[in-house]
N, C-alpha and C positions, 0 to 999 in steps of 0.2 A: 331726651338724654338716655342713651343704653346702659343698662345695669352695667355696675361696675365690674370689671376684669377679673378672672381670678390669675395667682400670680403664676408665669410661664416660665421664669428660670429665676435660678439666685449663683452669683458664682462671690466664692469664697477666696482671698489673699492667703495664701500661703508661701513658707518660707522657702520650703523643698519638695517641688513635685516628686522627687525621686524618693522621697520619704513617703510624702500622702497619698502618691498613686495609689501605690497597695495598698496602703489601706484602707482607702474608699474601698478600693474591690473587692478587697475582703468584706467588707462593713455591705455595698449592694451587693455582693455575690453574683457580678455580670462584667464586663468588658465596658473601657468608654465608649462613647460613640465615636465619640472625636479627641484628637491629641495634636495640634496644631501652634504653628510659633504663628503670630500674625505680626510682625514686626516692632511692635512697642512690648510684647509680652506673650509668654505661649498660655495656653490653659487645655485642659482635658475637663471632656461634657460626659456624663452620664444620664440618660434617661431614668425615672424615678417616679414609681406608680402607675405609669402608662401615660404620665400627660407634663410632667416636671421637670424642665432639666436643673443638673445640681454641676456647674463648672469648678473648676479650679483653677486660681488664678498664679504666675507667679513673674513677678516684672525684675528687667535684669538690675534696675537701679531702686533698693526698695525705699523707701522714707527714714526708717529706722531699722533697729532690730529690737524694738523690744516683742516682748511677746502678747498675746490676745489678751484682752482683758474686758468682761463686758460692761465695767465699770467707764471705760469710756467712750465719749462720745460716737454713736454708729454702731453697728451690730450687739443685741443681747446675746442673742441664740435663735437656732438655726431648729425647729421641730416636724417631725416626721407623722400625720398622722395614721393613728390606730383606729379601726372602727368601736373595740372595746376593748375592758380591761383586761383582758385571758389572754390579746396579744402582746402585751406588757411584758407577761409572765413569760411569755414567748421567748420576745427579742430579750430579754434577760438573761436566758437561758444562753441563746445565740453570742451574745457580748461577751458572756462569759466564756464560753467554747473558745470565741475568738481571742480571749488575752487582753477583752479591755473592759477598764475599769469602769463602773457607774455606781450611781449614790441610792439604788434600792429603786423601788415603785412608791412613790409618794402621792397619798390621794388628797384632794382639796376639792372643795364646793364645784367649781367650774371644770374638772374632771382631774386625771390622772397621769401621772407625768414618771419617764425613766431618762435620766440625765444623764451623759457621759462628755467625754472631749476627746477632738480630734491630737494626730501630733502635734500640731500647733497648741494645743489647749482652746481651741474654739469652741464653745457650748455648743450642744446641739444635744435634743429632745426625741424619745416616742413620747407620742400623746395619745391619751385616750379620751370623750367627753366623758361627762360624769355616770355615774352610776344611774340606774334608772330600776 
C-alpha cells in the first residue's frame, strides 16, 4: 500500500465569482492560473504554496441561497499552513492592510490559528504548529 496522498486541490462553492475573484487575489497576491466555464459550472484555480491548487466554484443553478455555515453538514474551514507563529503575526498584518476582518492569533496545545472568512463567510485559517 503507498503512503497516503497529500491533498492536490480543494475548490470552494461560491455565490459570485465576480465578487471572490478579487478577493482571493488580493488574499494570494497572484493571478489565477485558470478561469474557465466547463459547461455544468465555470470555476477560477489558483496555485497556493507551490504544490496546492485552491479553485472556485460557481454553478449557474445553485441549491439554495443560504449562506456558508460550518455548522452544517460538509466543509469546517479551509487552513492555510504557517511554518511558525511570527508568520501569524505576519498575515495579520496583511489581512489587516487588506480590509478583512479576522478574530486575532489564538494559541492552543496543538498550535496556533488566525481565522477570518471569505465574502461568502466561508471559514478559512493561517495555521501555525505549536510552539516549541
Amino acid at each position: 500500500m503507498p503512503e497516503f496522498p497529500t491533498i492536490t486541490h480543494v475548490a470552494l462553492t461560491v455565490s459570485d465569482l465576480g465578487r471572490s475573484v478579487p478577493w482571493y487575489q488580493k488574499l494570494f497576491g497572484t493571478e489565477p492560473l485558470l478561469d474557465e466555464e466547463t459547461g455544468s459550472f465555470r470555476h477560477v484555480v489558483w496555485l497556493v504554496g507551490g504544490q496546492t491548487l485552491v479553485g472556485l466554484h460557481q454553478f449557474p443553478d445553485p441549491a439554495d441561497d443560504l449562506a456558508f455555515n460550518e455548522r452544517r453538514v460538509g466543509l469546517d474551514h479551509l487552513a492555510f499552513q504557517c511554518s511558525e507563529r511570527s508568520e501569524l503575526e505576519q498575515w495579520a498584518e496583511r489581512l489587516e492592510a487588506l480590509g478583512i476582518a479576522h478574530g486575532g492569533i489564538v494559541d492552543a496545545g496543538y498550535g496556533s490559528g488566525l481565522s477570518f472568512r471569505d465574502p461568502d463567510q466561508i471559514a478559512l485559517e493561517f495555521f501555525a504548529p505549536p510552539l516549541t
